[in-house]
C-alpha positions as CSV (number, residue, x, y, z in Angstrom):
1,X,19.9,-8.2,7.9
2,X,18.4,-5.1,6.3
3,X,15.1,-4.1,8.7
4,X,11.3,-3.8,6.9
5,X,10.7,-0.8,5.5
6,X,9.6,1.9,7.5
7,X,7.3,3.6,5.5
8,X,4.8,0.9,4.6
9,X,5.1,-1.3,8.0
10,X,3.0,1.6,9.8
11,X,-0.5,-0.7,9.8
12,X,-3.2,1.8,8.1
13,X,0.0,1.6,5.3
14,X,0.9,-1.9,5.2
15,X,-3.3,-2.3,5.0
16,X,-3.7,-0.3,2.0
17,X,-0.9,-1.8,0.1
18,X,-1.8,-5.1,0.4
19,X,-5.4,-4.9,-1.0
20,X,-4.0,-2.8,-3.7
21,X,-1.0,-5.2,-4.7
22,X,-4.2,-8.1,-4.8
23,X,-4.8,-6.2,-7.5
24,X,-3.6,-6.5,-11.2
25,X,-1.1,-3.9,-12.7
26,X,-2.5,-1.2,-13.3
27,X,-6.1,-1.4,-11.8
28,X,-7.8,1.1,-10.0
29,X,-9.7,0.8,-5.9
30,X,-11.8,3.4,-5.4
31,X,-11.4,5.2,-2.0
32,X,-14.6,4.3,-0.4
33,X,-13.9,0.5,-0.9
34,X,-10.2,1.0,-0.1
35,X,-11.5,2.7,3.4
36,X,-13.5,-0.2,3.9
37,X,-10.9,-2.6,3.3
38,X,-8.8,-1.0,6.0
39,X,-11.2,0.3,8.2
40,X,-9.9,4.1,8.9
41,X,-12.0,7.6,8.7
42,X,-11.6,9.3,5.0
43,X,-8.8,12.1,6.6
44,X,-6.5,9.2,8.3
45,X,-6.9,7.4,4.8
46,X,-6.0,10.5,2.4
47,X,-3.1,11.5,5.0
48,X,-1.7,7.7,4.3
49,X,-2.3,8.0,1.2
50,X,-0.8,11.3,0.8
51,X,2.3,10.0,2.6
52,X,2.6,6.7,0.1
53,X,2.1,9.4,-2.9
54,X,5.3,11.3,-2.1
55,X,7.1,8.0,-1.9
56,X,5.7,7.2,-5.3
57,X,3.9,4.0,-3.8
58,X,0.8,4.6,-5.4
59,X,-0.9,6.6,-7.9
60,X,-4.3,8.6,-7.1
61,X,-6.8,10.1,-9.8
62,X,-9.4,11.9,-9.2
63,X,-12.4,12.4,-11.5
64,X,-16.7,12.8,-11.9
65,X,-18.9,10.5,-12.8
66,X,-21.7,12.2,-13.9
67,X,-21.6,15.5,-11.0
68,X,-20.4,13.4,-7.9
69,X,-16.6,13.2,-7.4
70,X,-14.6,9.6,-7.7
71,X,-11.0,9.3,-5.8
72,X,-9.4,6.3,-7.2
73,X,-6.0,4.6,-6.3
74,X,-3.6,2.2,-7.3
75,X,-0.2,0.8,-6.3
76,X,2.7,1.9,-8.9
77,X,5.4,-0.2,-10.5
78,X,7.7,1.0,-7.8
79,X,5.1,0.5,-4.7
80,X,4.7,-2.7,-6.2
81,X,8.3,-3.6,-6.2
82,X,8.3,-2.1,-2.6
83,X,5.9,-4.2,-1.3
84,X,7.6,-7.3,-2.5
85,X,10.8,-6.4,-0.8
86,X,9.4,-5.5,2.4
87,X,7.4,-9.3,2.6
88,X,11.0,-10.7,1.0
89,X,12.4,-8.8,4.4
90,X,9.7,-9.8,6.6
91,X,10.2,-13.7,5.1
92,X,13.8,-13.2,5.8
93,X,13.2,-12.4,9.6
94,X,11.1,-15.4,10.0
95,X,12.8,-18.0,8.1
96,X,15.0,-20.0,10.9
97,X,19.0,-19.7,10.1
98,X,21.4,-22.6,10.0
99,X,23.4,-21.4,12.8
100,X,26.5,-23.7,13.2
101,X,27.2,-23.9,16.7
């Protein structure tokens, strides 16, 4: 049996990409709600996301409205498909086996 993935079964991870894979394809959560969600300072949530960047997880844009800054973030078709594997996995590991005794 393969184990969960490593990389988003850390909690502060595991947190952010399950509020964004509530979300449609495609659509954005902006950092200050997506801190909210999982509860974390802004530097323990940008080195998270940082980390689910490199692994192409999710997607961050940065922008202005008007003069203030906006940090925005969304799961990609790969973090999506990640996601999905690693709650497959995790269904796996719970699901009793017909062990034939």
């Amino acid at each position: 049996m393969q184990s969960p993935n490593d990389l988003i079964h850390q909690p502060v991870r595991l947190k952010i990409m399950a509020a964004l894979n509530t979300l449609g394809s495609r659509q954005w959560l902006d950092f200050v709600s997506l801190r909210s969600i999982v509860d974390t300072t802004d530097g323990n949530l940008g080195a998270h996301l940082g980390t689910l960047e490199g692994a192409n997880y999710v997607q961050i844009k940065k922008d202005f409205v008007g003069k203030k800054p906006r940090t925005r973030v969304c799961l990609t078709a790969g973090g999506r498909e990640a996601f999905g594997q690693y709650v497959a996995e995790l269904h796996a590991i719970l699901t009793p086996q017909n062990i034939e005794g």
